[in-house]
Each structure stands twice: as C-alpha cells, then as structure tokens.
C-alpha positions in Angstrom: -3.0 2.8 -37.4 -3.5 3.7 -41.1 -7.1 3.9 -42.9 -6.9 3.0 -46.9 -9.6 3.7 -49.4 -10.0 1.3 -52.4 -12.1 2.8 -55.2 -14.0 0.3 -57.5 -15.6 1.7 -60.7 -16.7 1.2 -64.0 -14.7 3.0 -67.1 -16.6 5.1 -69.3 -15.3 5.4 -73.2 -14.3 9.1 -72.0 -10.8 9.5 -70.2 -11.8 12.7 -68.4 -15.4 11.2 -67.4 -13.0 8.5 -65.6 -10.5 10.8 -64.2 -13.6 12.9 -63.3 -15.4 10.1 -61.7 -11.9 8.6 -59.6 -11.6 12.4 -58.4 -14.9 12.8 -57.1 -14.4 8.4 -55.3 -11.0 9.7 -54.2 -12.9 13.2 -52.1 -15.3 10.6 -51.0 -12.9 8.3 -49.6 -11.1 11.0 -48.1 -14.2 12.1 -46.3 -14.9 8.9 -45.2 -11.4 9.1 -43.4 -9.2 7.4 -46.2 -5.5 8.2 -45.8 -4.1 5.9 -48.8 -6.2 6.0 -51.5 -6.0 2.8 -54.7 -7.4 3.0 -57.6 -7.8 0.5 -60.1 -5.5 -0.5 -62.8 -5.5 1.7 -65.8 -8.6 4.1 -64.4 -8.4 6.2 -66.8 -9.9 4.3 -69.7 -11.8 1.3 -70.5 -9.2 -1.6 -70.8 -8.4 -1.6 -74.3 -5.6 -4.5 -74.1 -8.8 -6.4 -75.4 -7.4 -6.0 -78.8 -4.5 -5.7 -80.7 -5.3 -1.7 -82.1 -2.0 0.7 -82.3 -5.2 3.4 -82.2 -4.8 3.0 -78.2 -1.2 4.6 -77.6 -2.7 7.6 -78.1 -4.2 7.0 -74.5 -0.6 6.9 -72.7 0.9 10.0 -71.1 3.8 11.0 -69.6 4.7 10.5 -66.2 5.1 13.3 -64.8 2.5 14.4 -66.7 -1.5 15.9 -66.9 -3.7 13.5 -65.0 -0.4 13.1 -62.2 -0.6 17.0 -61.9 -4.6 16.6 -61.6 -3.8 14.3 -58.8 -1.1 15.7 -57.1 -3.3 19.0 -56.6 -6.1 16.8 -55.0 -3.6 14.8 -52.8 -2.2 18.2 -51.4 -5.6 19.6 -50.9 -7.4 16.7 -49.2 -4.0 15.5 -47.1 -4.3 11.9 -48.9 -1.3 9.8 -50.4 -2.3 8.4 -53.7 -1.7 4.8 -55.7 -2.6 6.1 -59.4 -2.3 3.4 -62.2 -1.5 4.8 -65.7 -0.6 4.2 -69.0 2.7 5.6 -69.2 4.2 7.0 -72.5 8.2 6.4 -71.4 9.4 7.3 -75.0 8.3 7.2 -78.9 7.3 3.8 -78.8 8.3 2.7 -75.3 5.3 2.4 -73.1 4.4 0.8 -69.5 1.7 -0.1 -67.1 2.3 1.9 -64.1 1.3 3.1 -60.8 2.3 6.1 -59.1 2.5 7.0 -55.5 1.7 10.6 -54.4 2.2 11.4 -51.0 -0.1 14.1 -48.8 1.9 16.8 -49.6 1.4 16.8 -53.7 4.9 15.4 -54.2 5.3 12.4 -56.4 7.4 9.8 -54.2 7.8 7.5 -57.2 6.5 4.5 -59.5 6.0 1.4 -59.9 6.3 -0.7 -63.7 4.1 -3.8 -64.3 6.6 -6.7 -64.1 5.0 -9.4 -65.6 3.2 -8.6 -68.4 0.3 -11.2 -69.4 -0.7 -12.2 -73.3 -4.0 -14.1 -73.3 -7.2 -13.9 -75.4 -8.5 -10.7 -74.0 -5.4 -9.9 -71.9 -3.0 -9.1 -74.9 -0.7 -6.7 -73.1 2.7 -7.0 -74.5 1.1 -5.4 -77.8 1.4 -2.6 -75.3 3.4 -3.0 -72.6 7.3 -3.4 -72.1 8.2 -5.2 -68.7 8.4 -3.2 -65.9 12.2 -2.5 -64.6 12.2 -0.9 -61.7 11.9 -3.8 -59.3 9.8 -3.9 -56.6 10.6 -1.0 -54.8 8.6 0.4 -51.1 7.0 4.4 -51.4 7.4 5.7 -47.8 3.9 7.5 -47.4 3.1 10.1 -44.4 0.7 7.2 -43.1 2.7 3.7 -44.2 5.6 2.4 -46.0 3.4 0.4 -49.3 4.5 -1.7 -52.0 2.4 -1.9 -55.0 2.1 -4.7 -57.5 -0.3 -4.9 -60.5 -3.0 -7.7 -61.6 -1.0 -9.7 -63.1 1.7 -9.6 -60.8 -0.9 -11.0 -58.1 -0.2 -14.6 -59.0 3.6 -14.5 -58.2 4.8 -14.6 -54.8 8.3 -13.1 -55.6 6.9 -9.7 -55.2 5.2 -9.9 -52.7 8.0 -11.5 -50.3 10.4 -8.7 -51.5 7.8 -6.2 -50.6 7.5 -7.6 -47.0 11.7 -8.2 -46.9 11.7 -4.2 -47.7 9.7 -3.7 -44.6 6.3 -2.5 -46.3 3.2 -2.7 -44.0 0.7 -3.4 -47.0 0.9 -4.1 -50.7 -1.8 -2.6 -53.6 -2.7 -4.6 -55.8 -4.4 -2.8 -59.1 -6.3 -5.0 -60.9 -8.5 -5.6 -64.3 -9.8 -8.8 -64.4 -12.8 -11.1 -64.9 -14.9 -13.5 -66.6 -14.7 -14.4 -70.7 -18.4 -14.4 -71.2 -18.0 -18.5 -72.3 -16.3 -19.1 -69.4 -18.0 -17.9 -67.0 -20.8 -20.5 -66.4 -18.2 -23.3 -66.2 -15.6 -21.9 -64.3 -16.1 -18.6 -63.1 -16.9 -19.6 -59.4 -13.3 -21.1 -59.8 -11.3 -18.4 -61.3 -12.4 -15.6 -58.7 -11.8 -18.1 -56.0 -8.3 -18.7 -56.9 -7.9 -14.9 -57.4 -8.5 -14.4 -53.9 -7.2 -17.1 -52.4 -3.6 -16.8 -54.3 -3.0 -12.9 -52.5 -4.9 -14.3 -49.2 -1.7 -16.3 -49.4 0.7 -13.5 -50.2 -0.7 -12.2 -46.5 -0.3 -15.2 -44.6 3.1 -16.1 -46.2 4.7 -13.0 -45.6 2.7 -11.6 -42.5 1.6 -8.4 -44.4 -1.9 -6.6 -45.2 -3.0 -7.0 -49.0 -5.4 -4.8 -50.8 -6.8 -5.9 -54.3 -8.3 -3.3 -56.1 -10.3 -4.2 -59.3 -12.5 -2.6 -61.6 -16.4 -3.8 -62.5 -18.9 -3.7 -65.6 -18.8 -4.9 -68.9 -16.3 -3.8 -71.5 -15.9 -4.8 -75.2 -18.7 -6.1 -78.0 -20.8 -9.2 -77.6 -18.8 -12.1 -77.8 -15.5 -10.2 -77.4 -16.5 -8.5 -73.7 -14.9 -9.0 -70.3 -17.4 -8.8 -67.4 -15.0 -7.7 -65.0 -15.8 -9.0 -61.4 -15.5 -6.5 -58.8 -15.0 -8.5 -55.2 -12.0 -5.4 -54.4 -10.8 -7.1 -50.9 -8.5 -6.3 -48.2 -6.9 -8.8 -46.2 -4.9 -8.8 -43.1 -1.4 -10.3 -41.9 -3.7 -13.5 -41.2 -5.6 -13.4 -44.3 -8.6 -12.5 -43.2 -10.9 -10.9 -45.3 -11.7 -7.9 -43.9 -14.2 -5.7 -46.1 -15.1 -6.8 -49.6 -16.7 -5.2 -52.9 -19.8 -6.5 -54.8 -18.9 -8.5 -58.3 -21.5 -6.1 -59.8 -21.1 -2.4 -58.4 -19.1 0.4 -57.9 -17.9 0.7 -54.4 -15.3 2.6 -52.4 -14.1 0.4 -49.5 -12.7 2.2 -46.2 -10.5 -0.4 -43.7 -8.4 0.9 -41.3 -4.9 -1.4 -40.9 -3.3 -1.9 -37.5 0.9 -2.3 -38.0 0.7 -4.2 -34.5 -0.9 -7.0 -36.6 2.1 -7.9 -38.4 4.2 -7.8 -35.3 1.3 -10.2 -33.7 1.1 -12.6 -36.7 4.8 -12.4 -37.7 5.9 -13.7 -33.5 3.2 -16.9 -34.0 4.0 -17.7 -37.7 8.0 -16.8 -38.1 7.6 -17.9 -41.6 10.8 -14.7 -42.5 12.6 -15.8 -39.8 13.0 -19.4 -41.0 14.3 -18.5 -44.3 16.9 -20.3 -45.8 18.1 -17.9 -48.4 21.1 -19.7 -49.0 19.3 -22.9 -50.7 16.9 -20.3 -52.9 19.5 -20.1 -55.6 17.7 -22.2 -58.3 14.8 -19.7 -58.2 16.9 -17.2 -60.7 16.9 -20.0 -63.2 13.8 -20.0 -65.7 13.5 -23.9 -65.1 15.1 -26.4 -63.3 16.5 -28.9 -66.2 17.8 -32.7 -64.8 
C-alpha cells in the first residue's frame, strides 16, 4: 500500500509566493500521511503559454537547479518522494516542460520531458517548449515504481500503455487546463467530461492507478483568461474515481493505492496479456495512406 498527495492551487504572479505556497501543501500532505507527493504542471508560475512573450524564458531554470535544491531539502526532511513540474532551461535557447522525481532521501532519481507539445489559442507551447526526448521512462520511488506524463500527454494512450508495459503501479498526470471564457457556457460541461473520461480510460485499458493533477483560478486579462478547472482526480485499475478536487478551490487530495488492485483487475480484464504486438506496426507511421 502507497498513500499519494495531489496538491491543487492557484499561481500567484510571484514565483517564490508559489514555490512558498507548494512547500507549505507539500508539509501538509505529508502530514496528512502522503508518501508521493504531485504537483501541478508548471507550479511555479502563472501559465504564461497564454501568449507568445519571449519576456517569459526568464522563468526557466536549470534542472538541477534552485527550486530542485529547495525541494530536495524538503523531500529528505519530511521522508516524501516528489513529482515537481518545471520549466526547464536545457541550454541558451533550448527549453522544456518537465517534471522531476525526487525520492525520500533528497536524491533526484530523474525527469520526465513533455512529449507532445500543444499550440492552440491560449495553449501556445511550442513558442516555448521543444519536444520532450526522453521517452517515457518509470522513477523507482521508496513507496512505488510511477510514470509521469503531462496535460497534454493525457489524451494519448501510447504513454500510458508503455508506462504500464514498464511495470509502473500509477502514472501522474500534471496538468493546466480549463475553460476559454466563450466557451465555457456551450461546451464546458463537455470538455471536462472528456478530460476525465479519456485517463479513466488510460486506467481501465492498462489496469493501472491514474492521478490527474491540475491547477484552479483565473489567469490572464478579460477576454484573454483561462478559468482553469480544478476536478484533480485519482482513479484506480477499474477507473473508479476515488477522491476528486472542486472546479473552484485549492485542495490537497490524500488516496492511498493498493498494488493488489492491479493484480485483481489485470486477472479479470487481461487486456496486456491479449496483445498482439506483432500487428501494431502501422502505429509508427504518422498516417495510414491507401
């Protein structure tokens, strides 16, 4: 059995208020008997991939670097692994949306690089963001062995079979998303559904806990804001949701996970078992011409 914290918030303007603020949600989590703590993607900030502004590289920083040490102190002191999304400075120039894991012991066990990087109104990321290349690779914590992919990553299901083929007991999913404001009477009810119900799938399909971790408020001018909706979920190897945030407040969800489940679930549903890898070869092709 493994208990995982997932830490909603709203951003202030001030990167320290926010690392202050995720400090402060990651002791309380940890007191609340957390032992893998999420936060959401890029905590650190407001989410500035609104616009198009080469102002905002100044917010990137290395990895290793001062808000990993920060949290790599805290991890060691509490006994906590940590999923920490970041803007990461790679290079002059070269920049990635990222998540490091660091276990209980301080020690930073690795990262994880955004794979599939979005450009809508609102969402313009590749202004910022190269593709991730690091796969999707498992971070064996003191508690669990966790994959992590990030928002936009959610909607494919590549990642999330390789992350149960790797043998991971739960995958993070940091997350900033929500409603255009002239959107949101039409179709928000939709668009949150289909956010949750497209990782609820990534559990059922491959038998594994999910955790979606997203951030909440209202960020950006009138007519220009996201209202970010909240509704941070864990699910389990059924898809079940088991604890959920509000669309409208912070909150720091505690749900302990039971490894048994996905032995359970996996022995009913065999979906890995009936794989046929050997017919899957069209998938590395873009598109499927005549």
């Amino acid at each position: 059995m493994f208990k995982i914290g997932l830490v909603q918030m709203a951003c202030a303007a001030d990167p320290n208020e926010n690392l202050a603020k995720a400090q402060w949600r990651i002791r309380e989590a940890a007191g609340r008997g957390a032992q893998i703590i999420c936060l959401q993607e890029l905590f650190r900030s407001q989410y500035f991939c609104r616009e198009e502004e080469a102002r905002w590289f100044a917010l990137a920083e290395t990895v290793p670097g001062p808000t990993t040490e920060a949290l790599s102190r805290l991890a060691h002191d509490l006994g906590v692994a940590l999923v920490a999304p970041l803007f990461e400075r790679r290079g002059p120039g070269f920049y990635h949306n990222t998540a490091v894991v660091i276990d209980a012991d301080g020690r930073m066990l690795g990262r994880y690089r955004k794979l599939h990087i979005p450009d809508d109104p609102l969402y313009y990321e590749k202004f910022y963001f190269a593709p991730g290349d690091l796969g999707v690779p498992c971070f064996d914590t003191r508690f669990a062995r966790i994959a992590i992919q990030i928002c936009w990553d959610q909607w494919f299901p590549e990642g999330a079979r390789i992350a149960a083929l790797r043998g991971a007991s739960i995958i993070f999913y940091p997350t900033a998303i929500g409603w255009h404001p002239q959107e949101k009477q039409d179709h928000g009810a939709a668009q949150l559904d289909a956010w949750r119900t497209v990782q609820r799938g990534h559990a059922i399909a491959n038998g594994i806990y999910v955790a979606a971790v997203n951030r909440v408020g209202v960020e950006g001018p009138p007519g220009a804001a996201l209202e970010f909706w909240g509704n941070s979920f864990v699910a389990d190897p059924f898809g079940r949701i088991l604890a959920e945030a509000p669309a409208d407040g912070e909150e720091t969800l505690i749900v302990e996970c039971d490894p048994q489940q996905i032995e359970e679930v996996r022995r009913h549903w065999p979906f890995l078992r009936d794989r046929r890898p050997e017919v899957y070869s069209p998938l590395l092709q873009p598109w499927l011409d005549e």
